[in-house]
ZAMAR-520992 format. One record per residue (C-alpha): x, y, z; residue number from 1; residue in three letters. Coordinates in steps of 0.001 Angstrom, whole numbers. Each point is the difference from the previous one (the first is absolute). Layout:
% ZAMAR-520992
[node [X; Y; Z]; NUM; 'ALA']
...
% end
This chain:
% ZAMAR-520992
[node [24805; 9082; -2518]; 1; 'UNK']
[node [1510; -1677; 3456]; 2; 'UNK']
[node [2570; -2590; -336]; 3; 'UNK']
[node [-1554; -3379; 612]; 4; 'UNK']
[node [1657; -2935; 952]; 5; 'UNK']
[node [-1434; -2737; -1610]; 6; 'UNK']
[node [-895; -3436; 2011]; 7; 'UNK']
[node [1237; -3456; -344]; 8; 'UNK']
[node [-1673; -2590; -1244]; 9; 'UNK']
[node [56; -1928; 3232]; 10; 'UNK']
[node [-1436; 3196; 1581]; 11; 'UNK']
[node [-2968; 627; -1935]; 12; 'UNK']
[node [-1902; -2805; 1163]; 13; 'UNK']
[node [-255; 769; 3704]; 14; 'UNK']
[node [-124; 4081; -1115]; 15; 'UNK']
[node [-3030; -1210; -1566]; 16; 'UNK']
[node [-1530; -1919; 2778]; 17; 'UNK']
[node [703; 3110; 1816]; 18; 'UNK']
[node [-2034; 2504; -2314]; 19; 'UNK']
[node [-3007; -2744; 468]; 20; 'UNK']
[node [-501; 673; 3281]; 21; 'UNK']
[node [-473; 3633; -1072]; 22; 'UNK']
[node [-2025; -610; -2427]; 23; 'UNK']
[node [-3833; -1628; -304]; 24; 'UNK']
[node [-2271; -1272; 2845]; 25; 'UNK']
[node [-1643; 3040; 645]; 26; 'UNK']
[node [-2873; 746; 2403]; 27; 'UNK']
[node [-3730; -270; -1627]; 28; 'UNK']
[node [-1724; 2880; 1263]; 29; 'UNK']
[node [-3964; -480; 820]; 30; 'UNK']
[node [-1395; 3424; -616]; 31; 'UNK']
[node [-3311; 1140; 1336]; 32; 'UNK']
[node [-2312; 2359; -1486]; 33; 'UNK']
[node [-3496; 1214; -856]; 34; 'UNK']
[node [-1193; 1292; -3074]; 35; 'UNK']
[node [-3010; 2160; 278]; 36; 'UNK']
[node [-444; -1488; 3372]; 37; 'UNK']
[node [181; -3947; -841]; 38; 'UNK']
[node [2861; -1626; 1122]; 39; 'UNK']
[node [2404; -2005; -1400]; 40; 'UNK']
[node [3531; -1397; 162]; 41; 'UNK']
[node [3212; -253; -2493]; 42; 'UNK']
[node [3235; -1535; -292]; 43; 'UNK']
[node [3337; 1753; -1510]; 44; 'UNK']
[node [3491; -1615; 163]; 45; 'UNK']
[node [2548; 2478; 1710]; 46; 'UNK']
[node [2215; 317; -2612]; 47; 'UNK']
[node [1318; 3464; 1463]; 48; 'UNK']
[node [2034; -2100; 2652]; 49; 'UNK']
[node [2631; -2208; -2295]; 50; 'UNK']
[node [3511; 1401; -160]; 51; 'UNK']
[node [-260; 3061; -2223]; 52; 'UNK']
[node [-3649; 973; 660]; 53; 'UNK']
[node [-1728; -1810; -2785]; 54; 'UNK']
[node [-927; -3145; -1874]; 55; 'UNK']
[node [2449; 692; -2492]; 56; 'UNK']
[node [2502; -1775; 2613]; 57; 'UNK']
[node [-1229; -3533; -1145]; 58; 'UNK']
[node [-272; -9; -3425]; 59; 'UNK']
[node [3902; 1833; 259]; 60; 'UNK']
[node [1281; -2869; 2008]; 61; 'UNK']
[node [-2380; -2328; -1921]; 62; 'UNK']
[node [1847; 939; -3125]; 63; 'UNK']
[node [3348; -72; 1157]; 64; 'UNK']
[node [-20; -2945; 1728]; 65; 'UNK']
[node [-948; -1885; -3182]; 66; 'UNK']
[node [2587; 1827; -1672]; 67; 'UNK']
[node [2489; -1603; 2397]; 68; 'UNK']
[node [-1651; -3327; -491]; 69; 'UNK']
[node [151; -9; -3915]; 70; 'UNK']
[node [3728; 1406; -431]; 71; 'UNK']
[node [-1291; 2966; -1899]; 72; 'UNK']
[node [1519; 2532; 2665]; 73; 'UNK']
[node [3516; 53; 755]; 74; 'UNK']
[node [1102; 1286; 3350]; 75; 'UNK']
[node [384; 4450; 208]; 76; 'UNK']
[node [-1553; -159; -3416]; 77; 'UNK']
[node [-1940; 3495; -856]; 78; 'UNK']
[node [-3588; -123; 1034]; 79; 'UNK']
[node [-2074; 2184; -2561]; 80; 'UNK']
[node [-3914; 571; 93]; 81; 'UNK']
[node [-2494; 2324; -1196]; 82; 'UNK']
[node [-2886; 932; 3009]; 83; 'UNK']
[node [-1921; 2412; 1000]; 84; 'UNK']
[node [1551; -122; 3726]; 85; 'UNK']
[node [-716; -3210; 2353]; 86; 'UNK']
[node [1525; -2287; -2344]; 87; 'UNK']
[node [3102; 2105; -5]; 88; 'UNK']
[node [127; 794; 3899]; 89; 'UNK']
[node [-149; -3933; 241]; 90; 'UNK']
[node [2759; -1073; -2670]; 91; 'UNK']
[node [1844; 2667; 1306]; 92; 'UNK']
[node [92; -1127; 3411]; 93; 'UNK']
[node [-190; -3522; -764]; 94; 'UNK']
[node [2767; -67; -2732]; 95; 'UNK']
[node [2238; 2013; 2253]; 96; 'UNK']
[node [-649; -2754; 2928]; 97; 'UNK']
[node [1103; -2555; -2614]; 98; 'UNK']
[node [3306; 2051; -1112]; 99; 'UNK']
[node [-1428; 1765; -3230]; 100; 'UNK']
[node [37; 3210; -1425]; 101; 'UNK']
[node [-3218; 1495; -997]; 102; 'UNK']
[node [-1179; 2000; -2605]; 103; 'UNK']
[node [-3721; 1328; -424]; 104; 'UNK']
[node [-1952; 1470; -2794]; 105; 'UNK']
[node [-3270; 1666; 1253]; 106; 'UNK']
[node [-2110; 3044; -1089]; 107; 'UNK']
[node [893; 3574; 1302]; 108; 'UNK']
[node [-3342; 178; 1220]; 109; 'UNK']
[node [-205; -2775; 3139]; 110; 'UNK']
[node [424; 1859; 2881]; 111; 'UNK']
[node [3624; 1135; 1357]; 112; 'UNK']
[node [-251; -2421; 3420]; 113; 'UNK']
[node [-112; -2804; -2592]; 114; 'UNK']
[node [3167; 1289; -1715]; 115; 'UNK']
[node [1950; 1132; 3099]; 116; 'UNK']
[node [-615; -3482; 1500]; 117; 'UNK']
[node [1396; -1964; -2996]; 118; 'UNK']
[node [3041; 2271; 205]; 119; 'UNK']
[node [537; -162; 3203]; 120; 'UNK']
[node [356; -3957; -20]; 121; 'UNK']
[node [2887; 812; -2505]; 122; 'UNK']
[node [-1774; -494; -3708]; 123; 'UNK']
[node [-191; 2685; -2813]; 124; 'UNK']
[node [-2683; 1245; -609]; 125; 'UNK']
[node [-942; 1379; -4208]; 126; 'UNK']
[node [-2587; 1915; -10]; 127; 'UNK']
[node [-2597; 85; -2736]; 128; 'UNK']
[node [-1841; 2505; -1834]; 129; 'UNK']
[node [-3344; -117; -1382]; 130; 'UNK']
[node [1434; 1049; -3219]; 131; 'UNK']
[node [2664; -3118; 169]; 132; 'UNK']
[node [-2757; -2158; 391]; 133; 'UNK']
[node [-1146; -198; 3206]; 134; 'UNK']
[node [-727; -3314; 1620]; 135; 'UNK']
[node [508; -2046; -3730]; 136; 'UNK']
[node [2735; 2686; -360]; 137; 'UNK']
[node [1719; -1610; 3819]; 138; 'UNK']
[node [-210; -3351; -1549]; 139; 'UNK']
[node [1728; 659; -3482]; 140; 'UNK']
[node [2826; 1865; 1934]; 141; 'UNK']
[node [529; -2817; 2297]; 142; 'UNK']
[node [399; -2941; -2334]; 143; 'UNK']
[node [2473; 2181; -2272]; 144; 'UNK']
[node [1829; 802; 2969]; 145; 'UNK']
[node [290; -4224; 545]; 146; 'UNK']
[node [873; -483; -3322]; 147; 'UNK']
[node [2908; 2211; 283]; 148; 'UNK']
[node [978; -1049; 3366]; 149; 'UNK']
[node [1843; -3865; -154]; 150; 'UNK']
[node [-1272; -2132; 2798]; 151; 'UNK']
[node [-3017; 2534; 782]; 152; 'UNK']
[node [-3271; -1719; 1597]; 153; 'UNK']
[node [-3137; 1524; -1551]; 154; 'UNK']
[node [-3221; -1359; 2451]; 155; 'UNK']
[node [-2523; 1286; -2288]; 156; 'UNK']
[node [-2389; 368; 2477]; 157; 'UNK']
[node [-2773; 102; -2106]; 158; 'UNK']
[node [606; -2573; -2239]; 159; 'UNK']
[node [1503; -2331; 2384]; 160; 'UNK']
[node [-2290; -3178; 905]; 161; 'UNK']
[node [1990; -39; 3269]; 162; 'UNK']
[node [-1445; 2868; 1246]; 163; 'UNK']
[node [-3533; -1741; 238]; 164; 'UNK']
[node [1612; -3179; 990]; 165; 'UNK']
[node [1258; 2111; 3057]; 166; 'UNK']
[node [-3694; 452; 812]; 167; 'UNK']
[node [-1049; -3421; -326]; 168; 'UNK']
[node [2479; -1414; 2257]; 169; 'UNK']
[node [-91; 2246; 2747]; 170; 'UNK']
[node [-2999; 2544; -52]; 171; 'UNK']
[node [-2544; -2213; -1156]; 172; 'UNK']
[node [846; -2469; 2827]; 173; 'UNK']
[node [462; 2817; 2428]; 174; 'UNK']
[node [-3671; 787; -476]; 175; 'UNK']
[node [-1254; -3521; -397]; 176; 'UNK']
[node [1399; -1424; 3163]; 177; 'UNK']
[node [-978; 3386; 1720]; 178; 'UNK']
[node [-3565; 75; -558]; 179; 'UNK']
[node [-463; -4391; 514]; 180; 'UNK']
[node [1854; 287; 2954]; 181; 'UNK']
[node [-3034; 2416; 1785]; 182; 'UNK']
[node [-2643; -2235; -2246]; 183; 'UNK']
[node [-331; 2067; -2852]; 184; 'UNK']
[node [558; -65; -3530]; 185; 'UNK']
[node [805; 2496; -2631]; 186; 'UNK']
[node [-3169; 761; -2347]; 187; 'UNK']
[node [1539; 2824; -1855]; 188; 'UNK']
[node [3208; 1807; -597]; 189; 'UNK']
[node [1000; 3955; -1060]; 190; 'UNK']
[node [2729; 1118; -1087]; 191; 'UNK']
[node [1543; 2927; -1812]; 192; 'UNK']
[node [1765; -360; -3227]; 193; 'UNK']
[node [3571; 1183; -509]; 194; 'UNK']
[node [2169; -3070; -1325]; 195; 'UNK']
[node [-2681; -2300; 646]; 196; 'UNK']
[node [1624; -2586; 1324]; 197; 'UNK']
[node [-1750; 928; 3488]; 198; 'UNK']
[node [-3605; -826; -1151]; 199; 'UNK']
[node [1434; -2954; -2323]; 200; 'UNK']
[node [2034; -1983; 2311]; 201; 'UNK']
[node [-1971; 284; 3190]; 202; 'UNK']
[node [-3170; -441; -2259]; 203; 'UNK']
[node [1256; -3300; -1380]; 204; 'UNK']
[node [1045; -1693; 3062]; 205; 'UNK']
[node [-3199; 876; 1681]; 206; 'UNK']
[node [-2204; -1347; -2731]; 207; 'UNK']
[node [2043; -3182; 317]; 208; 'UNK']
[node [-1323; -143; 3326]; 209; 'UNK']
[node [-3691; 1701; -522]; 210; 'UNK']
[node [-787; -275; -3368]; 211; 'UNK']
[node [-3070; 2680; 617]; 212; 'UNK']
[node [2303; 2292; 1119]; 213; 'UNK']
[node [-557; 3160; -2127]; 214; 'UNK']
[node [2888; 1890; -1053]; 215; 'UNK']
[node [-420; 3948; -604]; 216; 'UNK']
[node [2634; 2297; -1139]; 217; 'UNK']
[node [249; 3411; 696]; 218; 'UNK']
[node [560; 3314; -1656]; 219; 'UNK']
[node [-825; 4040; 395]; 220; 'UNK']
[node [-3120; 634; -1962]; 221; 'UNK']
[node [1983; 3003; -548]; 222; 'UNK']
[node [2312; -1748; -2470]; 223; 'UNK']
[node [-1583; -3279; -816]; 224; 'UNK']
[node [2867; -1765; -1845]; 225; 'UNK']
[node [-1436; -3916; 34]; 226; 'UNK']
[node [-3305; 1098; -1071]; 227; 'UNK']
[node [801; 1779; -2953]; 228; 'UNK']
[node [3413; -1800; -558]; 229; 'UNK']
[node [2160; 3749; 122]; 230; 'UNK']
[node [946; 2988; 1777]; 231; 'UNK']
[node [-3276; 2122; 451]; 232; 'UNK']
[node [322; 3466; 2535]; 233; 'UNK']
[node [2061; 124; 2703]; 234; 'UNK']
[node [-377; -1045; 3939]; 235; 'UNK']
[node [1981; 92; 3093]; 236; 'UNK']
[node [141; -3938; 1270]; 237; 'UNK']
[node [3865; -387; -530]; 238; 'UNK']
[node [1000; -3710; -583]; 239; 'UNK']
[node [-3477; -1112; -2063]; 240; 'UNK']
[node [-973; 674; -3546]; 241; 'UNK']
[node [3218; 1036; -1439]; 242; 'UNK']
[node [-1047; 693; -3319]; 243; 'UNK']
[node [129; -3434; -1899]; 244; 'UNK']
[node [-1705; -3691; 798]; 245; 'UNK']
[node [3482; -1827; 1729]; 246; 'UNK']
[node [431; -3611; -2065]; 247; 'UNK']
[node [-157; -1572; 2822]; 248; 'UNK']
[node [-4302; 979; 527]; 249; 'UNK']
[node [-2362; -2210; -1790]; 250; 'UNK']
[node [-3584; 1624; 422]; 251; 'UNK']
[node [-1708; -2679; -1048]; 252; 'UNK']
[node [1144; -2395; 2837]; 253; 'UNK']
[node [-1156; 2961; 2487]; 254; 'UNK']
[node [-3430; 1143; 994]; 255; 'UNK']
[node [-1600; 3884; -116]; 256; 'UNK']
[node [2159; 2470; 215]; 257; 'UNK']
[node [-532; 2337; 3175]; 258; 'UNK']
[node [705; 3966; -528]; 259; 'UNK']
[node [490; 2333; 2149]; 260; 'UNK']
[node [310; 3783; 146]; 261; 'UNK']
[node [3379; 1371; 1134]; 262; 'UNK']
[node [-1482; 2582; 2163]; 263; 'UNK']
[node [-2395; -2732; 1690]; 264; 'UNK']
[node [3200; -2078; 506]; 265; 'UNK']
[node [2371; 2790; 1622]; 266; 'UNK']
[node [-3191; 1047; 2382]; 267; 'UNK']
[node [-5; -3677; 768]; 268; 'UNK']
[node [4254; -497; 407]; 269; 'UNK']
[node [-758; 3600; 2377]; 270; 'UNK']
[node [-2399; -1635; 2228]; 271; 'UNK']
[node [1975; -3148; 448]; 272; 'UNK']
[node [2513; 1884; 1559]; 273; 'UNK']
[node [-1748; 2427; 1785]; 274; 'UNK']
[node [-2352; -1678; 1494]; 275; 'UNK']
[node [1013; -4131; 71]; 276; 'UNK']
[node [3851; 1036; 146]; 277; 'UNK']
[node [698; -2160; -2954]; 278; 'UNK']
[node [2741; 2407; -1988]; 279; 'UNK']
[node [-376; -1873; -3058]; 280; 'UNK']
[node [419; 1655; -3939]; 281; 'UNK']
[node [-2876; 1383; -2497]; 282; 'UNK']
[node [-151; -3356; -1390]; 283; 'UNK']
[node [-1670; -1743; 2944]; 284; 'UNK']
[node [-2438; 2365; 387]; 285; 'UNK']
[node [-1285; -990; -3911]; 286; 'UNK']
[node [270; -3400; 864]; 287; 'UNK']
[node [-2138; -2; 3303]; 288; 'UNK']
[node [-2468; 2121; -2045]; 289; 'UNK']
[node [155; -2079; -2880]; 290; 'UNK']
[node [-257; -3434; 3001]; 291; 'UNK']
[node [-3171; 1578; 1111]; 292; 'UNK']
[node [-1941; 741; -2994]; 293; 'UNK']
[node [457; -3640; -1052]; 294; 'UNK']
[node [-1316; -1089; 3762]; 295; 'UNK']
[node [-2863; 2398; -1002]; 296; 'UNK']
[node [-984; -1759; -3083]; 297; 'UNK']
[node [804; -4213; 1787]; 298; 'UNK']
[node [-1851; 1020; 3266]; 299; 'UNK']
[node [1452; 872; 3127]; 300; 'UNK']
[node [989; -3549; 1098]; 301; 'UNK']
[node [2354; -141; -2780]; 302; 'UNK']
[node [3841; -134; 1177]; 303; 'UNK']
[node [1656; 2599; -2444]; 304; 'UNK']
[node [3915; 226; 478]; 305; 'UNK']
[node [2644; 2869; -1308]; 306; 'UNK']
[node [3102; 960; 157]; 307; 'UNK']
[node [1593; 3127; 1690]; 308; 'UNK']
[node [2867; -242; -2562]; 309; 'UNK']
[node [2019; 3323; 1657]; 310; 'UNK']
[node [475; 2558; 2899]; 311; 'UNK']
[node [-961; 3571; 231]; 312; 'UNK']
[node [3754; 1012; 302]; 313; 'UNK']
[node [367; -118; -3855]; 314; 'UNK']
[node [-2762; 2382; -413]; 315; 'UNK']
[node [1092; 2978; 2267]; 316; 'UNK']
[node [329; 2351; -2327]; 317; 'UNK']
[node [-3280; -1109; -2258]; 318; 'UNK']
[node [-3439; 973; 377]; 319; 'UNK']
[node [-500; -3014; 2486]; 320; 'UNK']
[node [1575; 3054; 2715]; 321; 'UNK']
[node [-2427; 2660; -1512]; 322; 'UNK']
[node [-3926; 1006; 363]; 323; 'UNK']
[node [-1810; -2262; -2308]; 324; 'UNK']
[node [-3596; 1308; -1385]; 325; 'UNK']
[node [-2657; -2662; 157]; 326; 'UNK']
[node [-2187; -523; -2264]; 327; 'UNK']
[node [-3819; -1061; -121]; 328; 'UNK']
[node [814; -3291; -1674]; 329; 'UNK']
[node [2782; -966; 2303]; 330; 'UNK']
[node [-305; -3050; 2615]; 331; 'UNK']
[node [2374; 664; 2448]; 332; 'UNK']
[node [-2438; 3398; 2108]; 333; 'UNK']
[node [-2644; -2854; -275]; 334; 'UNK']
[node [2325; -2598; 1705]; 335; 'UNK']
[node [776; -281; 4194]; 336; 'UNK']
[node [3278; -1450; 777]; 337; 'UNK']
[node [-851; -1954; 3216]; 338; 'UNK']
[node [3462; -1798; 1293]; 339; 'UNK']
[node [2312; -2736; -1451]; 340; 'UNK']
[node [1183; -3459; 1842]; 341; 'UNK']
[node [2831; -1945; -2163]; 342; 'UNK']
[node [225; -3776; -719]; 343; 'UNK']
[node [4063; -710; 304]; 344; 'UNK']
[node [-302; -3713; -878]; 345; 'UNK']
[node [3413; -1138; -1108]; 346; 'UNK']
[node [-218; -1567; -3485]; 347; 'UNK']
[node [2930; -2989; 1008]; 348; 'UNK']
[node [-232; -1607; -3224]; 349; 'UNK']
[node [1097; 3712; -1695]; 350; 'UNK']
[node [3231; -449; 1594]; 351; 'UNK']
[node [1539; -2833; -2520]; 352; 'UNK']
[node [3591; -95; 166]; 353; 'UNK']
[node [2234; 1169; -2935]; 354; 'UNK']
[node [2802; -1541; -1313]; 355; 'UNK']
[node [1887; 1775; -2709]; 356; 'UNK']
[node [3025; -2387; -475]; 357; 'UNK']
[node [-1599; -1883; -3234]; 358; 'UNK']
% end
């Protein structure tokens, strides 16, 4: 692991201003299509362009800054987290920026892009095996690594009410202030399920707003974790349905859940790139398929938002780079990608300044 240098106290409030600016306030993209011929029009967050590539980069900072806030982080203190790969690019990158050493648990199955970036911010990566327990497996490793390690910060990502708080004070708002800035406002919401605190956070700020919002989470139907409440089959949508429910997702606050074929959604990443230029991960395609079916069944004036959580660079060496079969009950060969616009309204009131002093 690379020497770091850890910061002064004085020094991590401006480093974290700094990281801010890096962070959040990304472009809502208006997508038009037609399905089966009929128009209609979506909305998806462009999560792909914060510092590391993902949405992961909030809920990181999110976490950390609070840390800092509440004392219960000492400066160069060892960062350790179980992920399955965003989450660890952005603590990674993020806890370097801040002068810590990193340490991430993850399955050996995420793809290698995900494990050479974390190491090549400077963090260890542990790799492990289906037989060590996989995801659940990451997570045991990681908090008896912490409680062997004095001074170690454990974010427990999953668990961590922080992580939807993130959400609620910055992407929530994000897409509020977006869509009533051009006159419109946010009838539904989909996103896919990994930690949670995506569809949880945003969810609850925008139902303080909107209270008939409706909030839909998303998984594979592949592996449909939340609806039968455990790992079923296996699917290809890195970052979402990892196996277990996180703590952190209460079902019965939330609204259907939306599921989606991994095939469908890697045909759908493919033709985001190829044909709108938006390189964004597997993930986005699911949740712009999983956006449009609920538009299907509100009507076609409904505004429907999503996130892209990630870029295509993660993915290089997955099937999102490879011929993918369609199949008669997929959406995306029935769906015509007609052009994008963004809305880049600053959210102003996002930007609250941070003091860490006590």
């Amino acid at each position: 692991m690379t020497p770091v240098v850890p910061l002064m106290a004085t020094d991590s409030v401006a480093r974290f201003q700094g990281l801010r600016r890096l962070i959040g306030n990304t472009p809502l993209l208006v997508i038009d299509y037609a399905l089966d011929g009929q128009p209609g029009r979506l909305f998806a967050k462009s999560e792909n362009l914060n510092m590391t590539g993902s949405v992961k980069d909030r809920m990181a900072l999110h976490i950390l800054r609070r840390a800092y806030e509440r004392g219960t982080i000492e400066p160069g203190a060892l960062i350790i987290e179980a992920t399955s790969g965003n989450t660890g690019i952005s603590f990674a990158a993020i806890g370097r920026a801040m002068g810590h050493p990193v340490s991430i648990f993850m399955p050996d199955w995420m793809s290698p892009e995900r494990v050479n970036l974390i190491r090549g911010f400077g963090a260890e990566v542990h790799a492990v095996s289906e037989e060590q327990g996989g995801f659940l497996g990451s997570i045991r490793l990681a908090e008896e690594m912490a409680e062997k390690t004095p001074g170690a910060f454990l974010p427990k990502q999953f668990a961590n009410e922080d992580n939807s708080e993130a959400h609620e004070t910055m992407t929530g708002p994000e897409i509020w202030w977006q869509l009533i800035g051009h006159g419109l406002r946010p009838d539904a919401i989909v996103a896919g399920v990994g930690t949670g605190g995506t569809i949880m956070g945003t969810g609850t700020f925008l139902r303080s707003q909107y209270d008939g919002i409706k909030v839909h989470p998303l998984e594979p139907s592949n592996s449909p974790t939340m609806s039968t409440g455990h790992r079923v089959g296996h699917h290809r949508i890195q970052g979402i349905s990892d196996e277990f429910i996180p703590p952190i997702v209460d079902l019965s606050t939330l609204d259907e859940i939306v599921a989606v074929d991994d095939g469908d959604a890697i045909l759908m990443a493919q033709r985001l790139a190829c044909e709108l230029g938006l390189g964004v991960g597997i993930s986005a395609g699911a949740n712009l398929l999983g956006a449009l079916k609920i538009q299907q069944a509100m009507g076609p004036e409904a505004t429907v938002v999503t996130l892209f959580p990630d870029s295509n660079k993660k993915y290089l060496s997955t099937d999102l780079l490879r011929d993918e079969p369609g199949r008669p009950d997929h959406l995306t060969p029935r769906v015509e990608l007609l052009g994008f616009t963004s809305f880049n309204r600053e959210c102003r009131t996002c930007f609250e300044t941070w003091d860490l002093t006590g």
